[in-house]
C-alpha positions in Angstrom: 22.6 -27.1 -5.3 23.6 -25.3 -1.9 24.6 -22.7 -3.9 22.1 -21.9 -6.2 20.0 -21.6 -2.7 22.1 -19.2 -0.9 22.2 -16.9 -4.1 18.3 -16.8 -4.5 18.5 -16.0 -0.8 20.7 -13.2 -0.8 18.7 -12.2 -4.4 15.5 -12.4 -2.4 17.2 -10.4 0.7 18.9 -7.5 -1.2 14.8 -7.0 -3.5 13.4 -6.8 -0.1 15.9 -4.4 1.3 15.8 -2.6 -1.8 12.2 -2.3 -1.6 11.9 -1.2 1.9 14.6 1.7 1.7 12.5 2.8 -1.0 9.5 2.9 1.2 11.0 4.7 3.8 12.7 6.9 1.9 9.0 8.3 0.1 7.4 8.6 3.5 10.1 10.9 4.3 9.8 12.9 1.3 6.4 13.0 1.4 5.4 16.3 1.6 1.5 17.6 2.3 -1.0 18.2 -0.8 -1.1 21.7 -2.4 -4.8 22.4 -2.6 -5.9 23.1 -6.2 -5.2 26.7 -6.9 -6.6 28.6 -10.0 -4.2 29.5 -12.7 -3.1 33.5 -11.8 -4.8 36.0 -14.3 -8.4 34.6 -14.1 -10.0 32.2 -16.3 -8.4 29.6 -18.0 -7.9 30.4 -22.2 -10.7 28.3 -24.1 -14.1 27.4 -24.9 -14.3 24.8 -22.6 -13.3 24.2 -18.8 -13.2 20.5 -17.3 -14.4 20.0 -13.7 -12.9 16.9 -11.8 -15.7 16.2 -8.9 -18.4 17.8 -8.0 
């Protein structure tokens, strides 16, 4: 029974330290947001353009 405990401990521990390297390691890839830029060479090809927004 001691057993069984101290393995779904260290299971527990090692999802939560798994989880929080990964965490840390996306805020430090993070990079800032490209604006939106228009494909080069004018309008898009197409009868139809979507707008996102307003």
């Amino acid at each position: 029974m001691k057993g069984r405990r101290l393995f779904l401990a260290a299971l527990l521990a090692a999802g939560a330290a798994t989880f929080l390297l990964a965490v840390l390691r996306k805020r430090q890839e993070e990079s800032p947001a490209v604006p939106y830029a228009r494909p080069e060479g004018g309008e898009r090809e197409g009868e139809f353009e979507l707008f996102i927004g307003s």
